[in-house]
PATORKOL-69021 format. One record per residue: chain; x, y, z of N, C-alpha, C in turn. Coordinates in steps of 0.001 Angstrom, whole numbers. Example, Ala and Ser with C-alpha at 12.3 -4.5 7.8 and 13.67 -1.06 7.14 Angstrom:
BEGIN
{A; {13190; -5690; 7800}; {12300; -4500; 7800}; {13200; -3300; 7800}}
{A; {12850; -2250; 7080}; {13670; -1060; 7140}; {12900; 30; 7870}}
This chain:
BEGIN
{A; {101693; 108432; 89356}; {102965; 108921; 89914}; {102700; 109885; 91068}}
{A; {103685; 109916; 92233}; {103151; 110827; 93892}; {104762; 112023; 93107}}
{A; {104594; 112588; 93096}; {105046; 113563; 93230}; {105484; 114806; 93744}}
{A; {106104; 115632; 95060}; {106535; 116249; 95922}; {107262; 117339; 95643}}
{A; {106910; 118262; 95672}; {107786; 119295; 94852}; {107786; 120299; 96156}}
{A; {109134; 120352; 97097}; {109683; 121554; 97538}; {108841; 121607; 98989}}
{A; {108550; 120186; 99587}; {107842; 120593; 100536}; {108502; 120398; 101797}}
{A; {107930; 121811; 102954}; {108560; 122156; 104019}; {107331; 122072; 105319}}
{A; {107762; 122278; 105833}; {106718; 121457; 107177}; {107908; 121471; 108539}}
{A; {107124; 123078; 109375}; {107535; 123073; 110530}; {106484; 122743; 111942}}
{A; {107024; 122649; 113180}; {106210; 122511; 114068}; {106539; 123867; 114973}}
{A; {105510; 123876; 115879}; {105818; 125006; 116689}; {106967; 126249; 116367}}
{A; {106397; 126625; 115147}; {106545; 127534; 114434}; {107212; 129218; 115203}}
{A; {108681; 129529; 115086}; {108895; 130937; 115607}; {108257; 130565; 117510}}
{A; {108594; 129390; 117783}; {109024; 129205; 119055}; {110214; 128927; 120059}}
{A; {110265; 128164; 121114}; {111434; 127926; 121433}; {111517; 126222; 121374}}
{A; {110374; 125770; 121040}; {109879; 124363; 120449}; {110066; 123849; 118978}}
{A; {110481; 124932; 118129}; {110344; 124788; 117200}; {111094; 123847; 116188}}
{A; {110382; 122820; 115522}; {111232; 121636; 115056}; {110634; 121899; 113150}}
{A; {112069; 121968; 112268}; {111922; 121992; 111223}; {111938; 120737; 110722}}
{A; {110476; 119845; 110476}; {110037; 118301; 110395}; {110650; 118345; 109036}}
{A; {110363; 118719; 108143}; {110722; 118617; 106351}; {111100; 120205; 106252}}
{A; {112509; 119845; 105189}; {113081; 120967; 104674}; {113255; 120714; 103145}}
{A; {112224; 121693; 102457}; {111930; 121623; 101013}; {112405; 119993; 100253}}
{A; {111859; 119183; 100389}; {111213; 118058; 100455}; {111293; 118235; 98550}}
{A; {111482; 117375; 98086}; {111325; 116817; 96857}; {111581; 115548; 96201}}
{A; {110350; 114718; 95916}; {110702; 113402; 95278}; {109636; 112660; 94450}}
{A; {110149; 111940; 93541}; {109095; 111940; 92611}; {109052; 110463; 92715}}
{A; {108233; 109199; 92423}; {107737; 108185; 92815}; {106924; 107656; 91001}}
{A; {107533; 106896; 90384}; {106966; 106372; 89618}; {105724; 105209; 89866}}
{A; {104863; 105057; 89068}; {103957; 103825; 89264}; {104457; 102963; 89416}}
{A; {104169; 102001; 90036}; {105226; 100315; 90131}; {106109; 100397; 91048}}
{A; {106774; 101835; 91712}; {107860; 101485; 92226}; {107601; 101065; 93916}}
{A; {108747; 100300; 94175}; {108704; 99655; 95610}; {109508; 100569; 96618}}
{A; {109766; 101877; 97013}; {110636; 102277; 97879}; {110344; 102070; 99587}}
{A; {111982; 101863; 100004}; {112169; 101636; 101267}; {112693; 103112; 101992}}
{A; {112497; 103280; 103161}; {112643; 104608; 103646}; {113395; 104404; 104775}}
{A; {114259; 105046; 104847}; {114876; 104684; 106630}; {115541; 106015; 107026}}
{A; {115912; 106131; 108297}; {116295; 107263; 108894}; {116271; 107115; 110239}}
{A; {117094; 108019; 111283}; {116728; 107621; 112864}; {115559; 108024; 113275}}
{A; {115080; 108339; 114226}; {114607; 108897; 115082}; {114125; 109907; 115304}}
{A; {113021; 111030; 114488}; {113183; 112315; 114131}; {113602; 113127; 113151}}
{A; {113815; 111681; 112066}; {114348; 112380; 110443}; {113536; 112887; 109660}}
{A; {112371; 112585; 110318}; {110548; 113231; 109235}; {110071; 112015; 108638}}
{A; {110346; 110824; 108731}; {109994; 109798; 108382}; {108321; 110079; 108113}}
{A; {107693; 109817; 109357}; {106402; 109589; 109861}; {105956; 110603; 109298}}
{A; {106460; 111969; 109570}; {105764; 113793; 108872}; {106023; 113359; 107499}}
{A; {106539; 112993; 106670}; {106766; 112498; 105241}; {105383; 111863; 105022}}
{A; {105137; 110663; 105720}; {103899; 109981; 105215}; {102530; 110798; 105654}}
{A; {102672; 111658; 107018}; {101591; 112286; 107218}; {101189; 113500; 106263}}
{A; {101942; 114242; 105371}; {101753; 114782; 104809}; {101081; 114334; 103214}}
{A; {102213; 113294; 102622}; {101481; 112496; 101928}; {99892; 111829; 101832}}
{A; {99441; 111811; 103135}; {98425; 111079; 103616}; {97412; 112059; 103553}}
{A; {97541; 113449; 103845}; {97188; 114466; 104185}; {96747; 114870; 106026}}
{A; {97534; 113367; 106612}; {96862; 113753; 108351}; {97636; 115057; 108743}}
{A; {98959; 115863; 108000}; {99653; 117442; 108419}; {99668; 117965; 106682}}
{A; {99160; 119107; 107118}; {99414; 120241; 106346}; {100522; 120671; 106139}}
{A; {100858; 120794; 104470}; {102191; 121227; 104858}; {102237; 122968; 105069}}
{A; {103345; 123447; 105034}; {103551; 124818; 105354}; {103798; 125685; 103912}}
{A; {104753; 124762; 102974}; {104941; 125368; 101673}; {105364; 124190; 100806}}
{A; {105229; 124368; 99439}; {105395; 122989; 98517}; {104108; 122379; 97723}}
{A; {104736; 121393; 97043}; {102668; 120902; 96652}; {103168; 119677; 96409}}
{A; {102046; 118891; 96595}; {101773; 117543; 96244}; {100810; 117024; 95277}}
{A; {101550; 116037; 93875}; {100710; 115538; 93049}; {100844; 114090; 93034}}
{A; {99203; 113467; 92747}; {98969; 112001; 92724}; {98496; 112170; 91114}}
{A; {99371; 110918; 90621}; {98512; 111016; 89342}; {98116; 112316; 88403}}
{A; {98836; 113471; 88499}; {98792; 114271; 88209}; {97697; 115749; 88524}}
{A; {97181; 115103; 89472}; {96471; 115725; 90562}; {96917; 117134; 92063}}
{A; {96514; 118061; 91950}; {97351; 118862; 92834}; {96261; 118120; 94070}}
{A; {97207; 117346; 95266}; {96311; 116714; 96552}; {96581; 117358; 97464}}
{A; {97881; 118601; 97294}; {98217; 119496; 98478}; {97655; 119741; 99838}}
{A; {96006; 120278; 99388}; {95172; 120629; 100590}; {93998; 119923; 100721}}
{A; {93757; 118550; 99771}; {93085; 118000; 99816}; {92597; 117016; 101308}}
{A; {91999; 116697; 101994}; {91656; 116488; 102811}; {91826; 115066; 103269}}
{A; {92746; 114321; 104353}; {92700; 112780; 104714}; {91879; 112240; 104132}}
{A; {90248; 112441; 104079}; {89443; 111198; 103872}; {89338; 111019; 103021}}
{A; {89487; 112073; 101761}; {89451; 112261; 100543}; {90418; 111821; 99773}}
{A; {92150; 111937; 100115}; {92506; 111110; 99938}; {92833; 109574; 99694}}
{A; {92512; 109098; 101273}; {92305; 107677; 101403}; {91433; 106822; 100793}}
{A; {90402; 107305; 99865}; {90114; 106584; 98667}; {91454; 105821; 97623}}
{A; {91838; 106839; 97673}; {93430; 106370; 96556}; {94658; 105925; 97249}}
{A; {94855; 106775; 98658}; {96102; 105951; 99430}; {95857; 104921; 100800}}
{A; {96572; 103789; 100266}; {96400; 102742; 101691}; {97292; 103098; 102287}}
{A; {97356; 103283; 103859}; {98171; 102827; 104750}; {97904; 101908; 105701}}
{A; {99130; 101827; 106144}; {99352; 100007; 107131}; {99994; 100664; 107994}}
{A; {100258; 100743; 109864}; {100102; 101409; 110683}; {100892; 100556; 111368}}
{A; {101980; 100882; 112352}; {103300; 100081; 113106}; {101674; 99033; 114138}}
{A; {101100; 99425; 114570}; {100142; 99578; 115621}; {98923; 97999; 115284}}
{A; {98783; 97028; 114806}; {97892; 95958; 114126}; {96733; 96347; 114522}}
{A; {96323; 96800; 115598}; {94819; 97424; 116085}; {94459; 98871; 115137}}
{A; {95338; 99294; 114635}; {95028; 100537; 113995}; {94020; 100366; 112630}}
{A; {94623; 99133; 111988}; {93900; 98800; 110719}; {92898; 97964; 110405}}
{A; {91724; 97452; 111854}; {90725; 96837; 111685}; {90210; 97008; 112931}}
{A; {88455; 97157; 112531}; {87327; 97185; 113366}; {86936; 96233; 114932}}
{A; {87623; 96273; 115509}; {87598; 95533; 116641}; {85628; 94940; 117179}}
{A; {85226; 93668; 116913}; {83845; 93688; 117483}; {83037; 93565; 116059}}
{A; {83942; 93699; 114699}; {83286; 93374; 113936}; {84098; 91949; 113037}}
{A; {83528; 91015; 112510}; {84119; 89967; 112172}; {85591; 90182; 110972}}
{A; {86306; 89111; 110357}; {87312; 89409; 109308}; {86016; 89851; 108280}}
{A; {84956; 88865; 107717}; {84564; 89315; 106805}; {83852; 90498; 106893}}
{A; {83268; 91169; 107708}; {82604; 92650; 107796}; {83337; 93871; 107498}}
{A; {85094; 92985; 108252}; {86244; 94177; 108161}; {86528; 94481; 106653}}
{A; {86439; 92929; 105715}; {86778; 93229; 104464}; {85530; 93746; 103737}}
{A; {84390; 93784; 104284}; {83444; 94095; 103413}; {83471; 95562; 103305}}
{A; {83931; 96613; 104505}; {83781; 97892; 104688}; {85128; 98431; 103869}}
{A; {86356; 97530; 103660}; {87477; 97778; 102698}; {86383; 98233; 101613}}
{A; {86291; 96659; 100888}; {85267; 96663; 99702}; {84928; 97675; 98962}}
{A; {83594; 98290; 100443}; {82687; 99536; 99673}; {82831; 100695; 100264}}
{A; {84477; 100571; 100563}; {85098; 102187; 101037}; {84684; 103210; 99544}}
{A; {84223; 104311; 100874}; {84418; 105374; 99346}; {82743; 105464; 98436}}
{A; {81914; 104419; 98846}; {80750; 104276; 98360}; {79836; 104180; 99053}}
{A; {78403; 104364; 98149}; {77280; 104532; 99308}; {76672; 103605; 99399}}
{A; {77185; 102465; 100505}; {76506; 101049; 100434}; {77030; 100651; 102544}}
{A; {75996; 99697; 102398}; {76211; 99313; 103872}; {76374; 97616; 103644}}
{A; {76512; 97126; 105067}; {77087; 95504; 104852}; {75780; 94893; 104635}}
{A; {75365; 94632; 103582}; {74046; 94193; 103603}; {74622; 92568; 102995}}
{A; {72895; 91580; 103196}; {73629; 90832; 103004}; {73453; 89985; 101820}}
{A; {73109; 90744; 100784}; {73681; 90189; 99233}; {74849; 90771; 98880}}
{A; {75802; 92215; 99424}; {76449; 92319; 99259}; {77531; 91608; 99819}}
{A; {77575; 90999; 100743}; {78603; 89994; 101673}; {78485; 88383; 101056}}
{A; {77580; 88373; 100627}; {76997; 86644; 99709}; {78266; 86788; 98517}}
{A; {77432; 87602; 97585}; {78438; 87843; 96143}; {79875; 87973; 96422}}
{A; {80548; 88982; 97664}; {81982; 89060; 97380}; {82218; 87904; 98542}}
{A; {81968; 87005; 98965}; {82235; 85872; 100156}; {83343; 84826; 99222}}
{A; {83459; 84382; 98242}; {83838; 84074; 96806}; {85200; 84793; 97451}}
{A; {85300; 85954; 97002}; {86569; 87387; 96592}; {87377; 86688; 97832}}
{A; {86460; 87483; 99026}; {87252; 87033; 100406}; {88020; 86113; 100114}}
{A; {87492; 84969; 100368}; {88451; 83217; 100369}; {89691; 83698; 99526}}
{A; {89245; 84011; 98229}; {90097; 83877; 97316}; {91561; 84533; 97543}}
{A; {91122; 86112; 98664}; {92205; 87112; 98762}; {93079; 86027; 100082}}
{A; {92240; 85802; 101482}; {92681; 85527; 102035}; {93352; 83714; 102109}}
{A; {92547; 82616; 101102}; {93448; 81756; 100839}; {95219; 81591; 100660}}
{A; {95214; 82939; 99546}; {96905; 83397; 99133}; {97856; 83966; 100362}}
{A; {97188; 83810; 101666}; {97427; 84762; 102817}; {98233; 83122; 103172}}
{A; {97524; 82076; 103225}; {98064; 80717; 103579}; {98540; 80747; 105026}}
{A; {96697; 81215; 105857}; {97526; 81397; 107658}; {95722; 80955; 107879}}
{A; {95502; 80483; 107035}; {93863; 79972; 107340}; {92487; 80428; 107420}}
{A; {92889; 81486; 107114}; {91737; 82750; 107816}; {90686; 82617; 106978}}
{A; {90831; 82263; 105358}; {89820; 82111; 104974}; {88572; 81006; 105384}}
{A; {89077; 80454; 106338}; {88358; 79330; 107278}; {87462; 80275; 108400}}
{A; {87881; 81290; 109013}; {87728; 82388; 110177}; {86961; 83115; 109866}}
{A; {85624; 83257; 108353}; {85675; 84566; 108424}; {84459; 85395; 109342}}
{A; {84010; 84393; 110030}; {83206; 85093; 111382}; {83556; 84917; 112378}}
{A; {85316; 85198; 112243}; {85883; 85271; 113335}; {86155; 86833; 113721}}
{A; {85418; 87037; 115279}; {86350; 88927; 115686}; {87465; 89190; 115180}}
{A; {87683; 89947; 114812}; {89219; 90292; 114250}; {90572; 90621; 115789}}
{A; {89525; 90931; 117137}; {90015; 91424; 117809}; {90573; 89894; 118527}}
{A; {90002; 88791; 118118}; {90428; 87926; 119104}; {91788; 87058; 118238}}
{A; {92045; 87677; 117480}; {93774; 87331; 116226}; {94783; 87894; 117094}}
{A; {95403; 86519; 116351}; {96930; 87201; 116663}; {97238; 88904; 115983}}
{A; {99150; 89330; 116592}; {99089; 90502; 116081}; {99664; 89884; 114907}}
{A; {100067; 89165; 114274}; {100596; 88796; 112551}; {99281; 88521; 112180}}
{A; {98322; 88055; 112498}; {97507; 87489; 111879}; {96189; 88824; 111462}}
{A; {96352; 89867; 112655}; {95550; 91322; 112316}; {96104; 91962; 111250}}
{A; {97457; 92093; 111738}; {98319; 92704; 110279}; {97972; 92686; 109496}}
{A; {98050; 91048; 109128}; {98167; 90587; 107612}; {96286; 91085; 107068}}
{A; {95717; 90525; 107755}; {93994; 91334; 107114}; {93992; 92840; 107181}}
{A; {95044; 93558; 107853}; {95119; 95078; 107489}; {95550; 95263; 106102}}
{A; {97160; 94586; 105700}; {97096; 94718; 104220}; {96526; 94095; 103426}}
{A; {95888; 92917; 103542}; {94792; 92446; 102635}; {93417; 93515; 102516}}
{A; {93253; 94302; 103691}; {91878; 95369; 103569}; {92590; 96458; 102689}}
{A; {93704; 96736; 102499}; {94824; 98246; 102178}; {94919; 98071; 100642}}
{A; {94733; 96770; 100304}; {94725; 96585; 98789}; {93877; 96067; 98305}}
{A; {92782; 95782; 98997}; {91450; 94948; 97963}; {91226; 95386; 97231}}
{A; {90604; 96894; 97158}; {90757; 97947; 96297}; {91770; 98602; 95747}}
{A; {92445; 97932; 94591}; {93934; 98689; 94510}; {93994; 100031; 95070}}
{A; {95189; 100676; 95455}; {95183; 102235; 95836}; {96223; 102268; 94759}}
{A; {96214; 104047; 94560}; {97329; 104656; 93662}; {98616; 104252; 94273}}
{A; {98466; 104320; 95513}; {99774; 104390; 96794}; {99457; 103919; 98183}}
{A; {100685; 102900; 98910}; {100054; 101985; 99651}; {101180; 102731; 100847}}
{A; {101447; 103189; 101826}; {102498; 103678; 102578}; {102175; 102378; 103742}}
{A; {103306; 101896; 103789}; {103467; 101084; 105301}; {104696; 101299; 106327}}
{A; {103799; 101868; 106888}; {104414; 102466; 108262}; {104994; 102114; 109488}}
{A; {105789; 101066; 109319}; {107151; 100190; 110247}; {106094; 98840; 110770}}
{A; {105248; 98640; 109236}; {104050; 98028; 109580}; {104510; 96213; 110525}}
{A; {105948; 96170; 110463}; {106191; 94873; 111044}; {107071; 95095; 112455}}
{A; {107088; 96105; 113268}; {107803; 96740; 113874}; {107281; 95818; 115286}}
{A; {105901; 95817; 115404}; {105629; 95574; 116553}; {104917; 93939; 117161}}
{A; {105330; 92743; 115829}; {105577; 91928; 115668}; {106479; 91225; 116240}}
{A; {106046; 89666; 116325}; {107434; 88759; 116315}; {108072; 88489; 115594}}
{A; {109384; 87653; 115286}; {109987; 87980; 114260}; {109146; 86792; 113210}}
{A; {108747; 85810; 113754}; {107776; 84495; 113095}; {106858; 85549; 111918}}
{A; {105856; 86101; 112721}; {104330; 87287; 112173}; {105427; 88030; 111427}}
{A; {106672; 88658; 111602}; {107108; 89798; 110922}; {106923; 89427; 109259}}
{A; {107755; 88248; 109548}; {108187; 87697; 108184}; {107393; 87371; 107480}}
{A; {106263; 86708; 107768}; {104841; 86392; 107502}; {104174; 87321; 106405}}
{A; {104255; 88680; 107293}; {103799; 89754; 107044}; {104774; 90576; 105709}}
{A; {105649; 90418; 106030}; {106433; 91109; 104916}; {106523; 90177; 103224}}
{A; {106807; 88482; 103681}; {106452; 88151; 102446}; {105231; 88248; 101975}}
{A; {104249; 88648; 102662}; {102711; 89046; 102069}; {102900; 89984; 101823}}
{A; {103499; 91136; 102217}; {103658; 92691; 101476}; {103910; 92601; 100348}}
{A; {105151; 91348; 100339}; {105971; 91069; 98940}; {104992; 90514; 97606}}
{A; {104341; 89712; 98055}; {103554; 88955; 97381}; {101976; 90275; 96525}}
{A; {101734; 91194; 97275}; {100423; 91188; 97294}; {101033; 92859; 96860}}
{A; {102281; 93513; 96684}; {102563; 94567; 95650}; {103438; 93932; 94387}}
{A; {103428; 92493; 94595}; {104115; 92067; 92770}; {102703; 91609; 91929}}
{A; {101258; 91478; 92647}; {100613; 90926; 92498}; {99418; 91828; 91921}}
{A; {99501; 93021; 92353}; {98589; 94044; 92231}; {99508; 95582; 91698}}
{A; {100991; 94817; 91178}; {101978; 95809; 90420}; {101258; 97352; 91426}}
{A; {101603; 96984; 92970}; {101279; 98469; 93331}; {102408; 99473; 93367}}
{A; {102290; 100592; 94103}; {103162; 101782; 93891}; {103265; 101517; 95840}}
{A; {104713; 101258; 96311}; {104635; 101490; 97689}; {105459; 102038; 98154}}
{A; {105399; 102303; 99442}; {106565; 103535; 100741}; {106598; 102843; 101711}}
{A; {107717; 101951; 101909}; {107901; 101532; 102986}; {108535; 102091; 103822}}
{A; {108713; 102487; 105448}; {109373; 103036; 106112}; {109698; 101750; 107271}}
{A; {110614; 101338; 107225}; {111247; 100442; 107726}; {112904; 101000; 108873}}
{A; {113243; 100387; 110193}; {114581; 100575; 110679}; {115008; 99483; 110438}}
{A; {114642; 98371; 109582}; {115591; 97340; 109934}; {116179; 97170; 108419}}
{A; {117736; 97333; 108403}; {118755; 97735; 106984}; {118549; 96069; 106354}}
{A; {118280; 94874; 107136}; {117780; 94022; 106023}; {116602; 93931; 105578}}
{A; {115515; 94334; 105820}; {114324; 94702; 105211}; {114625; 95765; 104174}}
{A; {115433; 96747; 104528}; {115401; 98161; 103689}; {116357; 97289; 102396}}
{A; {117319; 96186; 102469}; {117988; 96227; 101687}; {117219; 94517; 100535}}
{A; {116522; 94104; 101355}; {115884; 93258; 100759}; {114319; 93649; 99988}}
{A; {113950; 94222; 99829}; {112648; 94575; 99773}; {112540; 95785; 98653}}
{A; {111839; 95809; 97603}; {111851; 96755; 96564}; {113171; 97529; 96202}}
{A; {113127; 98106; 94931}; {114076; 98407; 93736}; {114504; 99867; 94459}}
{A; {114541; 100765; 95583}; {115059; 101692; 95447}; {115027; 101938; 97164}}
{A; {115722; 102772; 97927}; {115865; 103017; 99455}; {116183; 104662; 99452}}
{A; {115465; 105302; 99733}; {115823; 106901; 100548}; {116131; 106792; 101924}}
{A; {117085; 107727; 102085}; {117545; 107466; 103862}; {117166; 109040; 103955}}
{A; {116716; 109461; 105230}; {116302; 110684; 105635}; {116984; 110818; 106882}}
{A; {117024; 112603; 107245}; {117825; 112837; 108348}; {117499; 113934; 108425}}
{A; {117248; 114551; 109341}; {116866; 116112; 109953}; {116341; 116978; 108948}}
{A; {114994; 116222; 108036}; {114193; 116445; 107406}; {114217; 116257; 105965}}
{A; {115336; 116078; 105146}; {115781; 116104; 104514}; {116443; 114426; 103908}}
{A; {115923; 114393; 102658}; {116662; 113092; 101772}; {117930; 113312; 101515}}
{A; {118948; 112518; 102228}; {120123; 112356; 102045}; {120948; 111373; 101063}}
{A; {120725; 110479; 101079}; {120797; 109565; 100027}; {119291; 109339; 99308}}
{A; {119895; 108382; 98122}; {118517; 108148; 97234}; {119327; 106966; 96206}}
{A; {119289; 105549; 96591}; {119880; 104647; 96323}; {118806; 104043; 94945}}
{A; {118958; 103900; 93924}; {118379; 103136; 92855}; {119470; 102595; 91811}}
{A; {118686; 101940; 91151}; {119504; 101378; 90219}; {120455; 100302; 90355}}
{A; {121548; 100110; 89620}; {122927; 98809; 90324}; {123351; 99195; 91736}}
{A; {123004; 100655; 92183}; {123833; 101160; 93621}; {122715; 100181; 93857}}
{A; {121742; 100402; 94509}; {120773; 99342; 94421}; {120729; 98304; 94987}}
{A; {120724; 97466; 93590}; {121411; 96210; 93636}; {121994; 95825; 94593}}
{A; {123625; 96579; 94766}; {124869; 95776; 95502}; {124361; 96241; 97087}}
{A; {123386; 96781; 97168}; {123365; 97693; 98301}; {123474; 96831; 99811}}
{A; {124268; 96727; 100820}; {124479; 95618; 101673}; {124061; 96467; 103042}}
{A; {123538; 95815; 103837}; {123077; 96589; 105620}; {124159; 97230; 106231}}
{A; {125742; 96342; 105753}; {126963; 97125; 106283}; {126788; 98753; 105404}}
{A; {126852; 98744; 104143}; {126994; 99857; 103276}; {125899; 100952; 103824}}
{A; {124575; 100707; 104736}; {123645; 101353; 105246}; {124357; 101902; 106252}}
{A; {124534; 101172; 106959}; {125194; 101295; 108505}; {126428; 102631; 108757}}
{A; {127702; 102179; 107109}; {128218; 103579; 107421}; {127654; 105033; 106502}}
{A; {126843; 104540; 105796}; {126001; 105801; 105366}; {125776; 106746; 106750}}
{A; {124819; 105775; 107559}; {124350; 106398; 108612}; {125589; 107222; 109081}}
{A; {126768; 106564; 109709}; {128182; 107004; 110482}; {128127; 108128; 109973}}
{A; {127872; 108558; 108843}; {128578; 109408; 108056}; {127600; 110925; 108534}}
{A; {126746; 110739; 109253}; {125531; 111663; 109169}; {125751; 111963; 110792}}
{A; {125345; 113253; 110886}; {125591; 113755; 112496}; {124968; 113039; 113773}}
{A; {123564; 111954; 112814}; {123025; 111663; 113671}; {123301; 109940; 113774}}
{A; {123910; 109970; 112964}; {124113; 108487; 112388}; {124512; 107554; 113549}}
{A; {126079; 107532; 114010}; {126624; 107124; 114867}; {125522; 106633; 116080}}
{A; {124277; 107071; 117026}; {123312; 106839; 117618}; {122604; 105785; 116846}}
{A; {121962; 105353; 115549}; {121817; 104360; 114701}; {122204; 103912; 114585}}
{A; {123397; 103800; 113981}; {124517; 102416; 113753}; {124746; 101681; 115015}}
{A; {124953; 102283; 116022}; {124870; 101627; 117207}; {123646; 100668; 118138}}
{A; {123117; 101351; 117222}; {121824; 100158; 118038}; {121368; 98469; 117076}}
{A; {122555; 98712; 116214}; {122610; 97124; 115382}; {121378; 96789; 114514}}
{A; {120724; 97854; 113639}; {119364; 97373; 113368}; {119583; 96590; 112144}}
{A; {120419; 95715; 112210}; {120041; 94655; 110794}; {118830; 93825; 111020}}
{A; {118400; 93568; 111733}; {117136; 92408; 111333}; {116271; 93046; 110703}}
């Protein structure tokens, strides 16, 4: 379970810059669960996961994984236990090194081993097996550059590298944003597939209200740092992109969102 208790997180602190990113922040995240995240433009979305992640410190509050205080624990140290998936497809693989090298360094993240090559023999097996279920061929590719893929097709071996190793917590970060809509979809029913599959714990941060409304059992909407709604259960359920849309209206910042039509 990620757990968040009371956390605040300013920038340019007692300036004339000064932006209050998270305002006492609290939310608790069961194992298994699928949440969707949405908000405009400056709601703390991104400072939400960076803090989680540990890439910002927060200012006051604490954070538990698993019952773990990870508060001041350190990015790299973290990222043993949390995957993230990055708007960006170049962000989440080794450019110059092949698919299978990329998955081999997933593999033996966190351990003291190099790509040697009985270790790439034995899991060559795993590979196929992960990337067969991918059903875009790759397990055919795997001394293929990663850099010379499509961007659906990098993606998708970013979250196949993000979960080889189950993580406690997988955050994907508008991971289909910069996609076509062909790769988006691609990509998202593999999200779908590969957290019912590995019963993971995920954070999606998504703008598009049919993704947010199709996609896992619960949706937080954020706004000038702060969780404003927190949709689970039958609300849930019935929950429709129109019913998002005047949520938003309803919020100072909303009206600027609703207007830019983000149902897809």
């Amino acid at each position: 379970m990620l757990e968040l208790e009371r956390v605040s997180v300013t920038f340019n602190a007692e300036t004339a810059n000064e932006v209050r990113a998270l305002r006492d922040i609290s939310l608790s995240v069961p194992d298994g669960q699928f949440i969707t995240v949405i908000g405009s433009n400056g709601a703390g979305k991104s400072t939400l996961f960076n803090v989680i992640s540990g890439a910002v410190e927060v200012d006051r509050g604490h954070i538990h994984l698993d019952g773990q205080d990870i508060t001041y624990q350190p990015e790299h140290r973290r990222s043993h236990d949390i995957g993230r998936v990055f708007q960006d497809p170049r962000l989440g693989t080794c450019p110059g090194l092949t698919i299978r090298e990329n998955l081999s360094l997933a593999a033996i993240h966190g351990r003291q081993a190099g790509l040697r090559r009985d270790v790439k023999q034995a899991q060559e097996a795993w590979f196929i097996e992960q990337l067969e279920q991918q059903h875009l061929g790759l397990e055919q590719r795997l001394d293929a550059d990663v850099a010379l893929l499509s961007g659906g097709q990098r993606q998708a071996i970013t979250l196949v590298m993000a979960t080889l190793i189950k993580p406690k917590l997988l955050l994907l970060d508008e991971h289909t944003a910069a996609l076509d809509p062909n790769a988006a979809e691609q990509v998202i029913a593999l999200t779908q597939a590969q957290a019912q599959a590995h019963d993971l714990t995920v954070i999606m941060i998504t703008h598009s209200m049919q993704q947010a409304c199709l996609l896992g059992d619960r949706v937080i909407m954020m706004n000038d740092g702060q969780i404003v709604f927190d949709f689970s259960g039958e609300e849930r359920k019935n929950l429709t992109p129109a019913d998002l849309i005047a949520r938003f209206h309803s919020l100072d910042s909303g009206a600027e969102l609703a207007d830019r039509q983000l149902l897809g």
